[in-house]
C-alpha positions as CSV (number, residue, x, y, z in Angstrom):
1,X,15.8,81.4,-17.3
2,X,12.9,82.2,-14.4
3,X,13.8,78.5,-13.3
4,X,17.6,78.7,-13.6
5,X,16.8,82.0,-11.2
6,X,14.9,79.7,-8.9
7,X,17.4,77.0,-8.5
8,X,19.9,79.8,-7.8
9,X,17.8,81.3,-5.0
10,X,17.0,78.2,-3.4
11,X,20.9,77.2,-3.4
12,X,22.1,81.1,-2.0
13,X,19.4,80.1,0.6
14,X,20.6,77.1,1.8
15,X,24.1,78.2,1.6
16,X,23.2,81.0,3.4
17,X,22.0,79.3,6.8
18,X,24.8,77.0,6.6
19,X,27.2,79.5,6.8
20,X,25.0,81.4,9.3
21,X,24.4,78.2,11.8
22,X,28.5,77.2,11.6
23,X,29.6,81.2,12.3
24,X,27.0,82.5,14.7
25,X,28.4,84.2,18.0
26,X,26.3,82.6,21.0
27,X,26.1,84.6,24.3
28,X,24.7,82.8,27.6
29,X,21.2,83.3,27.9
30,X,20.5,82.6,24.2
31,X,17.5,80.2,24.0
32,X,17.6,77.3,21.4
33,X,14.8,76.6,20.0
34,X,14.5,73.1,18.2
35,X,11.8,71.4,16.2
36,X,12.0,67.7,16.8
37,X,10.5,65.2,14.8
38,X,10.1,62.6,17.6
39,X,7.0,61.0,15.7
40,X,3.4,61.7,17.0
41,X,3.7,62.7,20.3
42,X,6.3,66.0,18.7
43,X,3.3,66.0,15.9
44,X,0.6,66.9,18.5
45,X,2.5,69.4,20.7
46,X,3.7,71.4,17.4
47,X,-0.2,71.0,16.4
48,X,-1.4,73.2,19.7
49,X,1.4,75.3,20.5
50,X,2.2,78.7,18.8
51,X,4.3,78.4,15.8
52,X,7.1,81.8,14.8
53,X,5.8,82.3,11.2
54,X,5.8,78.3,9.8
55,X,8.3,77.2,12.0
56,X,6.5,74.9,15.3
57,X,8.6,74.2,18.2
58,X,9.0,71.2,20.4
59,X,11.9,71.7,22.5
60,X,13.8,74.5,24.2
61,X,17.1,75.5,26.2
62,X,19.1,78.1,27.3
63,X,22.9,78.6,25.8
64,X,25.8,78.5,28.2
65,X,29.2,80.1,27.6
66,X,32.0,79.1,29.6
67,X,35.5,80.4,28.5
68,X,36.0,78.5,24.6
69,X,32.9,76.3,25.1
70,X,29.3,76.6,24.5
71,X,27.1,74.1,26.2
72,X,23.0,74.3,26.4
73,X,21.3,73.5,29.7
74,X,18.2,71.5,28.8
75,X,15.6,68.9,30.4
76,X,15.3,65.8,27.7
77,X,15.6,62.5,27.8
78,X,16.2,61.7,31.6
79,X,17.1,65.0,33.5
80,X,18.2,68.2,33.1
81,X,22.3,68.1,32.2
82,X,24.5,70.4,30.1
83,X,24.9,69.4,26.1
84,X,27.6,70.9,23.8
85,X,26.0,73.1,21.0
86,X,26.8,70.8,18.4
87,X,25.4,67.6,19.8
88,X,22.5,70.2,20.1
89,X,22.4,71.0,17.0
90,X,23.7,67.8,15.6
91,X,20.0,66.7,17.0
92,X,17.6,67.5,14.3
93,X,18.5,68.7,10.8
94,X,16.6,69.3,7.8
95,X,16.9,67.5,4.1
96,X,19.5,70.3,3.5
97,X,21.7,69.2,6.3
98,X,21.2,72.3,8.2
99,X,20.2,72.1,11.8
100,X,16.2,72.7,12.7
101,X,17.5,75.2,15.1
102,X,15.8,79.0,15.6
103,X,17.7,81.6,18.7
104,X,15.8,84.0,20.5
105,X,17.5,86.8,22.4
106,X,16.4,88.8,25.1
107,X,15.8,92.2,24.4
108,X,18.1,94.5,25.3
109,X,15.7,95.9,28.8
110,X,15.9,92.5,30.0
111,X,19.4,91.2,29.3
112,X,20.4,91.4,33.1
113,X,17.8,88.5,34.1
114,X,20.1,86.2,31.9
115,X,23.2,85.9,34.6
116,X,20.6,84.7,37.0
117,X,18.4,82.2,35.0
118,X,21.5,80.9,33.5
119,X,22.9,80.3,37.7
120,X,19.5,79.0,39.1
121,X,19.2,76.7,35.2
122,X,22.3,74.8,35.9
123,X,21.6,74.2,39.7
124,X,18.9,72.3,38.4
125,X,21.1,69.6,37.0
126,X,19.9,65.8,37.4
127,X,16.2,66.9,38.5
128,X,14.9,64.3,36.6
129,X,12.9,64.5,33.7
130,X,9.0,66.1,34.1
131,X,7.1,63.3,31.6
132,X,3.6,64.0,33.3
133,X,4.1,68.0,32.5
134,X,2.4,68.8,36.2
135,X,4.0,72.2,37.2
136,X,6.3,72.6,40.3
137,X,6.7,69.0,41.1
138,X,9.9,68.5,41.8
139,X,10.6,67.8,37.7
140,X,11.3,69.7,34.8
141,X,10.2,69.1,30.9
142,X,12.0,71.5,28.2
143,X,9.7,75.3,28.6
144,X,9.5,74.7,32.4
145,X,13.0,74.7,32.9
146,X,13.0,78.2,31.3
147,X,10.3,79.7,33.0
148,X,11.0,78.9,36.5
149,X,14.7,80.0,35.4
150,X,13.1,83.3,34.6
151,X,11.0,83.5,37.5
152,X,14.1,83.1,39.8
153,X,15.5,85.1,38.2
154,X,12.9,88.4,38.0
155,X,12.7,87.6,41.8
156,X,9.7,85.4,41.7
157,X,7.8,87.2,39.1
158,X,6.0,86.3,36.5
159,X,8.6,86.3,33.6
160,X,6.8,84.4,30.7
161,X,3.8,83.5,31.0
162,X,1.2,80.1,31.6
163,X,-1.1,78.7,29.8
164,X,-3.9,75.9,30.0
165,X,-2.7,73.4,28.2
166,X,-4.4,71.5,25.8
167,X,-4.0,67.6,24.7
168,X,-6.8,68.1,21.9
169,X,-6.4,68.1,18.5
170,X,-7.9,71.2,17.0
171,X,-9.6,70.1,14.2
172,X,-11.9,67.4,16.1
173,X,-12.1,68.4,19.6
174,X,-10.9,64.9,20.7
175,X,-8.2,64.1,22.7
176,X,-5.2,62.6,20.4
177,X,-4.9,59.0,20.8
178,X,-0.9,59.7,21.5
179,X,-1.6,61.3,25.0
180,X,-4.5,59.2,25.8
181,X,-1.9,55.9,25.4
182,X,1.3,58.6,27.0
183,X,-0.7,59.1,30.4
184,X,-2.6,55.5,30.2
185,X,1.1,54.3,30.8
186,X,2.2,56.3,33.8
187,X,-1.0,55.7,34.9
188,X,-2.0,59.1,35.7
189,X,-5.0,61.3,34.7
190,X,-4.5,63.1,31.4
191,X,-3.7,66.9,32.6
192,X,-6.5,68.8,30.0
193,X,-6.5,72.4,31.1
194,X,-3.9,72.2,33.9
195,X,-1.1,75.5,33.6
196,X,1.8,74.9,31.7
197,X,3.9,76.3,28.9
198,X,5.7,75.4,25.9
199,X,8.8,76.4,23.5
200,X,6.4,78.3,20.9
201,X,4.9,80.4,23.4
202,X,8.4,81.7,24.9
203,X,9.8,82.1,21.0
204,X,6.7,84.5,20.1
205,X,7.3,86.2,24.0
206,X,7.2,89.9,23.7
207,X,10.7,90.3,25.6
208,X,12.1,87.7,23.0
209,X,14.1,88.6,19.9
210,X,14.9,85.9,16.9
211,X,18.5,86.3,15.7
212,X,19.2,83.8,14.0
213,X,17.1,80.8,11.9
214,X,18.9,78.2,10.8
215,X,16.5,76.4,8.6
């Protein structure tokens, strides 16, 4: 019987965030977050940013609404360009089929930034991809794209906030042999301690509220 419960639990809860991913009302503004398993490189930035609960974060964007379609303004892959919300979510799914998809909202106090991150997010279309993660050079990776969005839009204040990064892993000081090949190859110094940020710390912000979680 107590296993019969389980199984019963377990398939309510899977039902449950199918039904919730497929029916959920998006509103510009809403930021995607996505867990990517893009091999070791996704391994060690999920292994020294902040994690909501058990859930670690490698990629971010912000939700756009126009009229009966809903797009997400991102920087992957090459640059930063609009992708429909189910290519988005279409991306990454777990062994239940369900999309490894979490949405913040911003609370209620800060709401009227959105208009204005959303207008300076998609003015940034075709800056190309930032694969060195230097800030304010002319590129944008994933969190960056959010936070200089953000600082537009609170009129070039700190929105969310910095960090040094880190391209250690945690358990043996050493830099991960991932980045030490990553930067070898664009021939560039490996960026330990430079300011940055990154999806987990924007999910965990303060003026950030989870709404949905699709996995």
């Amino acid at each position: 019987m107590k296993h019969f419960l389980t199984v019963v639990i377990l398939l309510w809860s899977t039902c449950s965030s199918a039904q919730l991913w497929r029916d959920f009302k998006y509103q510009s503004g809403d930021l995607v977050f996505q867990d990517l398993d893009c091999g070791a490189l996704c391994d060690a930035i999920e292994a020294v940013t902040p994690a909501l609960g058990q859930k670690h974060f490698s990629h971010v964007g912000l939700v756009y609404v126009a009229r009966d379609s809903i797009y997400v303004i991102e920087a992957i892959d090459k640059d930063v360009h609009l992708t429909s919300i189910q290519n988005f979510l279409n991306r990454q799914r777990d062994t239940t089929g369900n999309p490894k998809v979490v949405v913040g909202r911003l609370k209620k106090a800060h709401q009227r930034l959105n208009a204005r991150a959303l207008g300076f997010a998609l003015q940034q279309r075709g800056k190309p991809y930032d694969d060195a993660f230097l800030y304010n050079n002319g590129k944008y990776y994933c969190s960056e794209l959010i936070y200089d969005a953000y600082l537009h839009a609170n009129e070039d204040r700190p929105f969310f906030n910095l960090y040094p990064m880190t391209f250690m892993d945690p358990a043996t000081g050493k830099t991960y042999p991932v980045w030490k090949t990553y930067f070898k190859n664009l021939k560039m110094t490996l960026p330990e301690g430079k300011q940055g940020c990154n999806p987990g710390s924007i999910a965990i912000s303060d003026a950030v509220e989870i709404v949905a979680e699709f996995y």
